[in-house]
Backbone as ProteinMPNN parsed JSONL, in Angstrom:
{"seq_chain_A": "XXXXXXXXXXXXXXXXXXXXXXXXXXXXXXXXXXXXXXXXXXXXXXXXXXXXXXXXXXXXXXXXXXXXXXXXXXXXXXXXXXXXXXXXXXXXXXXXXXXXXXXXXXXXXXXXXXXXXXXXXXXXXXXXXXXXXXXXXXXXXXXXXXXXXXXXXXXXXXXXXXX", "coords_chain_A": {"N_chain_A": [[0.818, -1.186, 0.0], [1.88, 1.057, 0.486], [3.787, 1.236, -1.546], [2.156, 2.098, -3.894], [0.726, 4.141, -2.595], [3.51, 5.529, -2.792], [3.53, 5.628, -6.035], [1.455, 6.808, -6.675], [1.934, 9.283, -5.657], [4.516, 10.382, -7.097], [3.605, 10.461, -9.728], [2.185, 12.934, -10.007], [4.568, 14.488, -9.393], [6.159, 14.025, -11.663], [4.786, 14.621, -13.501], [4.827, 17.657, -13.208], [7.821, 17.914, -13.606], [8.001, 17.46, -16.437], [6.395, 18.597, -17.986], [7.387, 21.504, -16.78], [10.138, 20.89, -18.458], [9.069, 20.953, -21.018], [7.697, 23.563, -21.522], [10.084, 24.825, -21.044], [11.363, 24.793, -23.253], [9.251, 24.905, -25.674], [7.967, 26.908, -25.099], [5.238, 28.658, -22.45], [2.802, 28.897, -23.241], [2.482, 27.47, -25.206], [2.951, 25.112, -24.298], [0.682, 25.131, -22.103], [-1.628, 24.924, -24.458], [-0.705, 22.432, -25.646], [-1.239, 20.944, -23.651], [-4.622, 20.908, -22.689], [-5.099, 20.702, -25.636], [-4.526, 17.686, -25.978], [-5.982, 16.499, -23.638], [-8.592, 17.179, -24.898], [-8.13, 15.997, -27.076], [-8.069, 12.989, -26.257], [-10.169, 12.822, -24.644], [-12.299, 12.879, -26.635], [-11.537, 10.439, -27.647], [-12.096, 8.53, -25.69], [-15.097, 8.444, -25.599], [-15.51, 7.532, -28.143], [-14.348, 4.805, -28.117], [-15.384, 4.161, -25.605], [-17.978, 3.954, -26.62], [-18.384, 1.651, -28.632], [-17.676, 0.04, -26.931], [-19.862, -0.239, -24.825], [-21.741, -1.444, -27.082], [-20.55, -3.82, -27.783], [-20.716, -4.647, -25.404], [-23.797, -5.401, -25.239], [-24.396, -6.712, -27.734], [-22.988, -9.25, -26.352], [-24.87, -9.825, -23.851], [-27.269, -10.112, -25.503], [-26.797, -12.576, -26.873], [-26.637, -14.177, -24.915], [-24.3, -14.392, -23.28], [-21.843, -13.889, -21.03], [-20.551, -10.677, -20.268], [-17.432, -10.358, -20.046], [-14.671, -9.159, -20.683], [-15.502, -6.864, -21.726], [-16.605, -5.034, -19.234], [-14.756, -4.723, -17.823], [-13.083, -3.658, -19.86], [-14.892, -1.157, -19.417], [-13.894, -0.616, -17.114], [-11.679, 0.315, -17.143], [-11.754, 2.244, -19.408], [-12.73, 4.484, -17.874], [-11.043, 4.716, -16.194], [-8.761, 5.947, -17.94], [-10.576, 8.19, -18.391], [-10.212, 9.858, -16.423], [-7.933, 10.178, -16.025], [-7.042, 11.731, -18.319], [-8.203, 13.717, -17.987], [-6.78, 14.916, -15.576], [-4.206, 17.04, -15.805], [-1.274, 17.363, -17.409], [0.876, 15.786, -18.735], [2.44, 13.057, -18.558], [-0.022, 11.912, -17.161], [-2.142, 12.44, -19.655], [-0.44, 10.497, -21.102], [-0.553, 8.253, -19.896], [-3.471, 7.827, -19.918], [-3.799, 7.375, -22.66], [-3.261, 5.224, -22.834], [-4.455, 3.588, -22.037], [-6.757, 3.807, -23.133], [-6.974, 3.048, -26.353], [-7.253, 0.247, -27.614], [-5.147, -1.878, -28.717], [-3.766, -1.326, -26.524], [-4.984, -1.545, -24.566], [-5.686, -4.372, -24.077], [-3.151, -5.578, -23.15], [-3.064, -4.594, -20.761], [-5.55, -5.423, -19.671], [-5.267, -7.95, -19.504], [-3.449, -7.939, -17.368], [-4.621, -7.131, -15.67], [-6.566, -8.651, -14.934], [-4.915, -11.188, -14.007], [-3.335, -10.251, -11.543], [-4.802, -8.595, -10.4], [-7.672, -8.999, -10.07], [-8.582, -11.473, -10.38], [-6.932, -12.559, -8.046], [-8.654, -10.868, -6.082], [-10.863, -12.237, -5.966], [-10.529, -14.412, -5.45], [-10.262, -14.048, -2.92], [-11.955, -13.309, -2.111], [-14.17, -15.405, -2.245], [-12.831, -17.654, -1.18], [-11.341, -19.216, -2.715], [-13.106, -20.621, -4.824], [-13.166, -19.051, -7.38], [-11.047, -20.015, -8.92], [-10.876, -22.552, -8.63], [-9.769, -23.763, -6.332], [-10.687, -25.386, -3.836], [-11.709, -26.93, -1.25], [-12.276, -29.863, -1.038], [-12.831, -32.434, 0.163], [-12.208, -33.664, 3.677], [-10.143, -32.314, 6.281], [-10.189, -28.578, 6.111], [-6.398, -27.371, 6.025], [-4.83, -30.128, 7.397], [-2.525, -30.912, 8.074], [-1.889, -29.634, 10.375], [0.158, -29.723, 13.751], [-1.741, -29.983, 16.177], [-4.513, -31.528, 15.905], [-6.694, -31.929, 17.309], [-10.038, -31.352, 17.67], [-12.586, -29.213, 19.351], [-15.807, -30.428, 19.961], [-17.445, -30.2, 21.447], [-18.806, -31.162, 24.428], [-17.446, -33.63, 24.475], [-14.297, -34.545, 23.691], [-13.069, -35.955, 20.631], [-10.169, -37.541, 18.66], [-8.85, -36.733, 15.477], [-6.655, -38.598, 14.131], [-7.065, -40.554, 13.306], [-6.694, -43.173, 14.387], [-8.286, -44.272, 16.044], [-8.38, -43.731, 18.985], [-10.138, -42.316, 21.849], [-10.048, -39.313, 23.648]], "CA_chain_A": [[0.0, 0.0, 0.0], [2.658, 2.834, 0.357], [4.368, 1.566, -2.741], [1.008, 2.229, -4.261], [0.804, 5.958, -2.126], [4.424, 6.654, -3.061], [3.543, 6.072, -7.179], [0.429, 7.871, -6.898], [2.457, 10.389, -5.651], [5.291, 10.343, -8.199], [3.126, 11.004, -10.921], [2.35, 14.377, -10.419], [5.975, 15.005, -9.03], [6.937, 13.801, -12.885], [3.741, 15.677, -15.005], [5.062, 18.671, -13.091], [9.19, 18.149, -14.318], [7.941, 16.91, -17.17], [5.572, 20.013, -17.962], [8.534, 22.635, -16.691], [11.088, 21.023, -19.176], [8.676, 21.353, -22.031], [7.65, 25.04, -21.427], [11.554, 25.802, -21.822], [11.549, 24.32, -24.942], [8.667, 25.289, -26.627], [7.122, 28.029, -23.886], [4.358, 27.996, -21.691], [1.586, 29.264, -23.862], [2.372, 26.151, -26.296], [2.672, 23.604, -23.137], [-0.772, 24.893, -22.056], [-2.248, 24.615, -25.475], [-0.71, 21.201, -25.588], [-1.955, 20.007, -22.359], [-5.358, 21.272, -23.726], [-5.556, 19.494, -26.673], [-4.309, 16.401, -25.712], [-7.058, 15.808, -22.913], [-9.975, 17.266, -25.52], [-8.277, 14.686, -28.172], [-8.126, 12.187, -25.129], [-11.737, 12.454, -24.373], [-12.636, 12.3, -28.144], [-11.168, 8.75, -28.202], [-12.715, 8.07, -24.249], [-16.542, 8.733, -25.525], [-15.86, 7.077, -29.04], [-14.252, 3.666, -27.626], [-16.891, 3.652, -24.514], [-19.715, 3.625, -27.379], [-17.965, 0.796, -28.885], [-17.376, -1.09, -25.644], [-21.097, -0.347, -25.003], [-21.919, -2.112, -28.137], [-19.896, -5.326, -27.743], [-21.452, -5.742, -23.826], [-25.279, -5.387, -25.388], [-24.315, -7.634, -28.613], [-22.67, -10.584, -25.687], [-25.994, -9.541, -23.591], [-28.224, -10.751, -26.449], [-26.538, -14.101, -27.255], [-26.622, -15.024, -23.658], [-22.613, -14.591, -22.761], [-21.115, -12.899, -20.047], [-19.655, -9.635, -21.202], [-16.544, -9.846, -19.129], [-14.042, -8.439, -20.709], [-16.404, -5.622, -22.097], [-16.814, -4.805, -18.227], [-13.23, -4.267, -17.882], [-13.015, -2.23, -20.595], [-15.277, 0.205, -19.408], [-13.257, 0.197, -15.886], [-10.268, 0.825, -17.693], [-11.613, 3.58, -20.01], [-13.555, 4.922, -16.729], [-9.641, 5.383, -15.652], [-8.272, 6.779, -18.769], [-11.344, 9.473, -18.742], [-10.121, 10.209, -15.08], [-5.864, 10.415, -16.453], [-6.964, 12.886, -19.483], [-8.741, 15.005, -16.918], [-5.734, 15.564, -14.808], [-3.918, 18.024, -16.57], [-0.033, 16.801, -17.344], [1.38, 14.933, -19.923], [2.17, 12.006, -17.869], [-1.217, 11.188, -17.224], [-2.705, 12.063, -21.074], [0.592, 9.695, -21.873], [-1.209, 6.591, -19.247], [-4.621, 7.595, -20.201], [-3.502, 6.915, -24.285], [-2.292, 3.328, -22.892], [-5.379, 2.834, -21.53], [-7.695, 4.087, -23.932], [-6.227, 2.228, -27.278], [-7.45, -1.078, -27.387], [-3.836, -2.806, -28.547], [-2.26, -1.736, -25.499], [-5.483, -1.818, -23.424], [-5.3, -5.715, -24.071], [-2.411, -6.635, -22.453], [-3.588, -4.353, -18.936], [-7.121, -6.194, -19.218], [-4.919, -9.401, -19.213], [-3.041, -8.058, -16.404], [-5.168, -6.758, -14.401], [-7.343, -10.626, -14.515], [-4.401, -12.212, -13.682], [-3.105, -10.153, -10.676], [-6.076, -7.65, -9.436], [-9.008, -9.422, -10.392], [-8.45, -12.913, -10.327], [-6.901, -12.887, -6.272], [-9.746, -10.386, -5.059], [-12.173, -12.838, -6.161], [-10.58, -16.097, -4.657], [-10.063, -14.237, -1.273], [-13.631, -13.421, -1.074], [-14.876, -16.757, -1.96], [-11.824, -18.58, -0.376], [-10.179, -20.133, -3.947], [-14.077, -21.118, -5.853], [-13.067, -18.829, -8.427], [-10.194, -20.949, -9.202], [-11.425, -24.265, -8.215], [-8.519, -24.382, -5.212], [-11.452, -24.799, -2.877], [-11.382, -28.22, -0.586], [-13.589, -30.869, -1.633], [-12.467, -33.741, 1.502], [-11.074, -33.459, 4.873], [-10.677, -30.716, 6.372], [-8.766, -27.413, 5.342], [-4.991, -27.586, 7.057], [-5.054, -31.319, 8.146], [-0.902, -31.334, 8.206], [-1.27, -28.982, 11.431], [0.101, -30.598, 14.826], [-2.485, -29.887, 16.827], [-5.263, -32.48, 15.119], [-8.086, -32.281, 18.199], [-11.032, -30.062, 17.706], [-13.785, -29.311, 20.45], [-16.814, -30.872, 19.249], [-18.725, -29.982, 22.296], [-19.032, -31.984, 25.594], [-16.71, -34.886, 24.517], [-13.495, -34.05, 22.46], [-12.343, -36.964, 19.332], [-8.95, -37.502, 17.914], [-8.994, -37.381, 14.113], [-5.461, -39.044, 13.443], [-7.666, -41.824, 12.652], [-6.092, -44.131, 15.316], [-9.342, -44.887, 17.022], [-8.645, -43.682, 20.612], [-10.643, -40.82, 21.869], [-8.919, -38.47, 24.816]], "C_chain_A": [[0.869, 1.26, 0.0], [3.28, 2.968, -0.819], [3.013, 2.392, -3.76], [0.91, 3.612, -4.289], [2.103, 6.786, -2.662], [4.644, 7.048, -4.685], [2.765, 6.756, -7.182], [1.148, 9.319, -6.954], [3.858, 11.226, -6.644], [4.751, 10.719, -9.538], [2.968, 12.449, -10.989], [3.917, 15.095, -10.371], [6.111, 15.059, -10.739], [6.101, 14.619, -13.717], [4.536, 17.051, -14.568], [6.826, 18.988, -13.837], [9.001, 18.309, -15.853], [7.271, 18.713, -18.533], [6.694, 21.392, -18.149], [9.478, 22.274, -17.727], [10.399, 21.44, -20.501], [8.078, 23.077, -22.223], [9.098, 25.65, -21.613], [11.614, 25.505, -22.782], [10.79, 25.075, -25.903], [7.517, 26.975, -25.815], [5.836, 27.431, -23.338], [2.924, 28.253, -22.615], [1.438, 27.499, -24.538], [2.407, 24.945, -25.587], [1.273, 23.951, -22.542], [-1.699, 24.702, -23.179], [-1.706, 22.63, -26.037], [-1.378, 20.45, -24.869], [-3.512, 19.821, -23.002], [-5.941, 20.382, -24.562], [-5.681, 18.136, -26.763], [-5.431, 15.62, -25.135], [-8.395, 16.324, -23.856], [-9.549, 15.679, -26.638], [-8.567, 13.183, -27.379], [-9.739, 11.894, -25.042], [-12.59, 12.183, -25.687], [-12.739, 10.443, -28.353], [-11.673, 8.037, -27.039], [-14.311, 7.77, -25.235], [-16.53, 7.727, -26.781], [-15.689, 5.55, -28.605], [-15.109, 3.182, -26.508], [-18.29, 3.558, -25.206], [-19.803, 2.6, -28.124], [-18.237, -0.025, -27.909], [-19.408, -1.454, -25.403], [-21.701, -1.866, -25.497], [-21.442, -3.727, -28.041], [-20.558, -5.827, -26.385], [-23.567, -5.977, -24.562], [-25.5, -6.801, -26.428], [-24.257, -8.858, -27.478], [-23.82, -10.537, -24.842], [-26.682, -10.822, -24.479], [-27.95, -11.928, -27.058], [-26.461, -14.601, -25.948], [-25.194, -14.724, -23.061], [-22.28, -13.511, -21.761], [-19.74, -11.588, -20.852], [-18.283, -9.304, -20.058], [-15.694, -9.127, -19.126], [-14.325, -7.095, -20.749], [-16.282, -4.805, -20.777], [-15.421, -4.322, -17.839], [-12.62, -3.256, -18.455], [-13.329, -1.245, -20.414], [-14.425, 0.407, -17.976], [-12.427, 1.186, -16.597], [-10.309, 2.137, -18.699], [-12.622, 4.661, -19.247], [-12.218, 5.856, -16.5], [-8.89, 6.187, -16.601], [-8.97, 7.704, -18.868], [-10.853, 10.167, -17.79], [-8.717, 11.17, -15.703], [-5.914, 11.218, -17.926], [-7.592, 14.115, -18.871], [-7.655, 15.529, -16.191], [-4.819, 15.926, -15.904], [-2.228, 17.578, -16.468], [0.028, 15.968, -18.712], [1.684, 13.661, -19.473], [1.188, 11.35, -18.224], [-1.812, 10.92, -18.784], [-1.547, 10.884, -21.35], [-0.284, 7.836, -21.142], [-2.693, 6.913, -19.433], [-4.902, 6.861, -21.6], [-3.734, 5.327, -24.54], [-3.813, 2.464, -22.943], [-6.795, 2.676, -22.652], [-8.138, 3.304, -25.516], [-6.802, 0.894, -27.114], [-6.342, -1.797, -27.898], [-3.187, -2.745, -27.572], [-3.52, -1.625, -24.361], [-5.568, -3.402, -22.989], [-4.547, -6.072, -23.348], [-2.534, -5.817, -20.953], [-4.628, -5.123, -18.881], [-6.462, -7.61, -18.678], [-4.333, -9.127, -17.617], [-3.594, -7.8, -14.916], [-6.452, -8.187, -14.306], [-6.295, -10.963, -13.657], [-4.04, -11.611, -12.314], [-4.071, -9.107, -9.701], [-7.443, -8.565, -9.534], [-9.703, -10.791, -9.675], [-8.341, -13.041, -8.623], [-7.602, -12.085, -5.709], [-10.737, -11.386, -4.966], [-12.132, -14.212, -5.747], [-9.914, -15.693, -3.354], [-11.126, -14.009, -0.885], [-14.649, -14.2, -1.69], [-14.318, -18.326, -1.888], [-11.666, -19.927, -1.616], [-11.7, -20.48, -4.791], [-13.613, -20.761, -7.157], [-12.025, -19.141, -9.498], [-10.015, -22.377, -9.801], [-9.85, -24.653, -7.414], [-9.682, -24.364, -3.818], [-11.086, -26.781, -2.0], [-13.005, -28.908, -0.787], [-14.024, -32.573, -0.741], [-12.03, -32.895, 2.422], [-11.437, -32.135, 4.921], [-8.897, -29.721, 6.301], [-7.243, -27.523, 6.616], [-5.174, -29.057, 7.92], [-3.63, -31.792, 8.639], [-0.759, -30.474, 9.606], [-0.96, -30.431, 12.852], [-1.227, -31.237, 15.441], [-4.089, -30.232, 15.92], [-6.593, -32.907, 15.892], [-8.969, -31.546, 17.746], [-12.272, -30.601, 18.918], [-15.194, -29.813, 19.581], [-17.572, -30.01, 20.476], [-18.421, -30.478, 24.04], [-17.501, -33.174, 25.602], [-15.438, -33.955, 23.268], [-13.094, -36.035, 21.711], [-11.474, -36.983, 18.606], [-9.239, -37.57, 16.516], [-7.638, -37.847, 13.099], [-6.089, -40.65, 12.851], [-7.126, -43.292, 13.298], [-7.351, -44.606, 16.564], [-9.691, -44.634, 18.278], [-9.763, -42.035, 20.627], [-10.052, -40.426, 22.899], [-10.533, -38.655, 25.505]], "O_chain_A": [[0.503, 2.338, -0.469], [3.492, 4.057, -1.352], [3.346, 3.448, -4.297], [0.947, 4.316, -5.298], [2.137, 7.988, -2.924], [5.332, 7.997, -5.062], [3.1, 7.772, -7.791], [1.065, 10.192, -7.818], [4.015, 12.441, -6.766], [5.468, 11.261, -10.378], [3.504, 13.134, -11.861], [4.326, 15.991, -11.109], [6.174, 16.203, -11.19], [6.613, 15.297, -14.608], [4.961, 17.68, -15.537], [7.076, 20.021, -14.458], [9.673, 19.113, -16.499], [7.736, 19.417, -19.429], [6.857, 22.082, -19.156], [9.928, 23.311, -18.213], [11.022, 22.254, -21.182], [8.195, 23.593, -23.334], [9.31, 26.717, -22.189], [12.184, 26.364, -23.454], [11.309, 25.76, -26.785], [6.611, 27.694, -26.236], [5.382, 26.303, -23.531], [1.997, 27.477, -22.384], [0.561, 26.655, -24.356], [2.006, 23.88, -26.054], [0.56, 22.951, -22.454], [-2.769, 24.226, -22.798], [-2.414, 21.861, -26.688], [-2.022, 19.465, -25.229], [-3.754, 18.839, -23.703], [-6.871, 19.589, -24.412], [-6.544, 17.485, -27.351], [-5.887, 14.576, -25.599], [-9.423, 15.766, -23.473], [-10.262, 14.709, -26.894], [-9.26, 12.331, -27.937], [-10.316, 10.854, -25.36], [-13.473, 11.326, -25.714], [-13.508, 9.632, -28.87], [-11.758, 6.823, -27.223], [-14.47, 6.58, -25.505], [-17.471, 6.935, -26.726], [-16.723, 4.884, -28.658], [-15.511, 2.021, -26.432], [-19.365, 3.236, -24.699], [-20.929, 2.27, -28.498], [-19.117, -0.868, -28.08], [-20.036, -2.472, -25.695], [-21.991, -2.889, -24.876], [-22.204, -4.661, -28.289], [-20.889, -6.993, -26.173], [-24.33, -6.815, -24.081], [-26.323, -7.693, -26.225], [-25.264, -9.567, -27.455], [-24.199, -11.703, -24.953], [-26.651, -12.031, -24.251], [-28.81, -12.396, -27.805], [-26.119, -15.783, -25.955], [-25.254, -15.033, -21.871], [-22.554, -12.32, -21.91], [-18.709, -11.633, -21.523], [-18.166, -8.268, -19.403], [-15.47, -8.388, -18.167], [-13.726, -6.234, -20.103], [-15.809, -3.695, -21.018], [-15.37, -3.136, -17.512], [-11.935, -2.335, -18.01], [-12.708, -0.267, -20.831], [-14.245, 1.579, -17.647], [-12.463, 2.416, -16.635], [-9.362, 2.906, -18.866], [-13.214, 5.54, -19.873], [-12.132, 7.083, -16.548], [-8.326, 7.173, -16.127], [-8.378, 8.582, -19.497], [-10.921, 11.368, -18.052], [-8.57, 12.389, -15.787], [-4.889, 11.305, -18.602], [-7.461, 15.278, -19.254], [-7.595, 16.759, -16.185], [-4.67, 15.169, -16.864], [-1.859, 17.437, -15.303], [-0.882, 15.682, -19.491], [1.042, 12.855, -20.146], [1.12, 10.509, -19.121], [-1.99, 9.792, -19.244], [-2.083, 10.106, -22.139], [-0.464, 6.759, -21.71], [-3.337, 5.98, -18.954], [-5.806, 6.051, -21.804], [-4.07, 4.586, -25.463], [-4.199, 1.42, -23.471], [-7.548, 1.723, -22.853], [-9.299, 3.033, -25.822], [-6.623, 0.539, -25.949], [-6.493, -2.896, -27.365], [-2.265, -3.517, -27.306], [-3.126, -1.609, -23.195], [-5.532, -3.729, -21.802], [-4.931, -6.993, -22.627], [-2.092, -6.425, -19.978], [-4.7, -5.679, -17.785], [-6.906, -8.266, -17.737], [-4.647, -9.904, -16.715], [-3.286, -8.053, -13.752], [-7.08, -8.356, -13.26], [-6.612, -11.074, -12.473], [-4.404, -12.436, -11.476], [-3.968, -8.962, -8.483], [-8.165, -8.483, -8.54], [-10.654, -11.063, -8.943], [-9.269, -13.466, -7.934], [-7.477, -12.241, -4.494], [-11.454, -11.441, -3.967], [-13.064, -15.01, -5.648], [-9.212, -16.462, -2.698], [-11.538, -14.257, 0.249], [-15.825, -13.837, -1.722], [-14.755, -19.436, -2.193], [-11.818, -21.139, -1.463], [-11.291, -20.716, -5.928], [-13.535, -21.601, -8.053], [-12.044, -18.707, -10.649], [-9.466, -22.982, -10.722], [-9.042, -25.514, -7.761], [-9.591, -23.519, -2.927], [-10.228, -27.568, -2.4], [-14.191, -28.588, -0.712], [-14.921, -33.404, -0.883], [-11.589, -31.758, 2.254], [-12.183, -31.319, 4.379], [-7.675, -29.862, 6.359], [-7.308, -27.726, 7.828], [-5.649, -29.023, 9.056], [-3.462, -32.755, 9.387], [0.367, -30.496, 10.103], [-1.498, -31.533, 12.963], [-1.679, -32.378, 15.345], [-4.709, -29.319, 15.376], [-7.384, -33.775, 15.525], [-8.355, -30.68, 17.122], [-12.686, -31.713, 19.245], [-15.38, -29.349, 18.456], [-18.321, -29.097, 20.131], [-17.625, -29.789, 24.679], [-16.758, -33.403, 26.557], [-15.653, -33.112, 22.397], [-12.931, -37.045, 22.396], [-11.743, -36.39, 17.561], [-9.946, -38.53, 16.211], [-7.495, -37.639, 11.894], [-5.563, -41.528, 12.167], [-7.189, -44.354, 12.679], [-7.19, -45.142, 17.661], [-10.742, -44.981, 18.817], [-9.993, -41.14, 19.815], [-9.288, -41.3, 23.309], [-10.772, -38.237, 26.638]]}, "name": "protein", "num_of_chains": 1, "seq": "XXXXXXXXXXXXXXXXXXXXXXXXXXXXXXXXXXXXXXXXXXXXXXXXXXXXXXXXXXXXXXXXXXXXXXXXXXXXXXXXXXXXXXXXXXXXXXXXXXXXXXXXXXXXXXXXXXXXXXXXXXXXXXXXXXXXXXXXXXXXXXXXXXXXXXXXXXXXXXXXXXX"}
């Protein structure tokens, strides 16, 4: 979580260097008319690819199919509408990534495999996997192999005695 707090925070640190070196270059009038344009062309390509995405969840809708990726898509160009709003070049540069469907592809993949995928088999303990326990019971390699039933306790090393 702080690596998390300390990129969040790195980004503006960098739109702002990033920003100041291009105003010496080309001045500031032409780095605010860049910024500018970028997030109107930005949102151009937000509104046209979210009417697309739309389109592909209503089409998988109407044949019966789970529109999953579709659903993804719109997070992800939810977040690129967010990263063309904040004003920097940075961000329009990770809103672009996001927005694009060749390079939103391989975040949709990534964000299944490491955001998606383990929120969803810690809150229904591995189903969405199929690592769920189907015998026995969960941790059977621990020492301590008694459990309280109640009134009477029962060994389950499977040796027959009871305590």
């Amino acid at each position: 979580m702080k690596r998390l707090i300390a990129l969040l925070l790195l980004i503006p640190l960098a739109d702002i260097v990033i920003l100041f070196l291009v105003s010496q270059v080309i001045g500031w009038v032409a780095t605010v008319a860049l910024v500018v344009l970028t997030a109107l062309i930005g949102m151009l390509l937000v509104r046209a690819e979210g009417r697309h995405t739309i389109s592909r969840v209503e089409r998988k809708l109407r044949t019966g199919e789970v529109p999953q990726d579709e659903l993804i898509d719109g997070a992800l160009l939810i977040a690129s509408g967010v990263f063309f709003l904040t004003p920097g070049l940075v961000t329009d540069l990770t809103g672009l990534i996001l927005v694009l469907h060749p390079t939103r592809y391989p975040v949709r993949l990534l964000a299944k495999r490491y955001v998606i995928t383990p929120y969803l088999d810690g809150k229904t303990d591995g189903f969405v996997t199929g690592t769920i326990y189907t015998s026995g019971f969960p941790n059977q390699n621990q020492d301590n192999a008694t459990y309280n039933l109640g009134d009477d306790e029962y060994s389950v090393k499977g040796d027959g005695s009871d305590k």
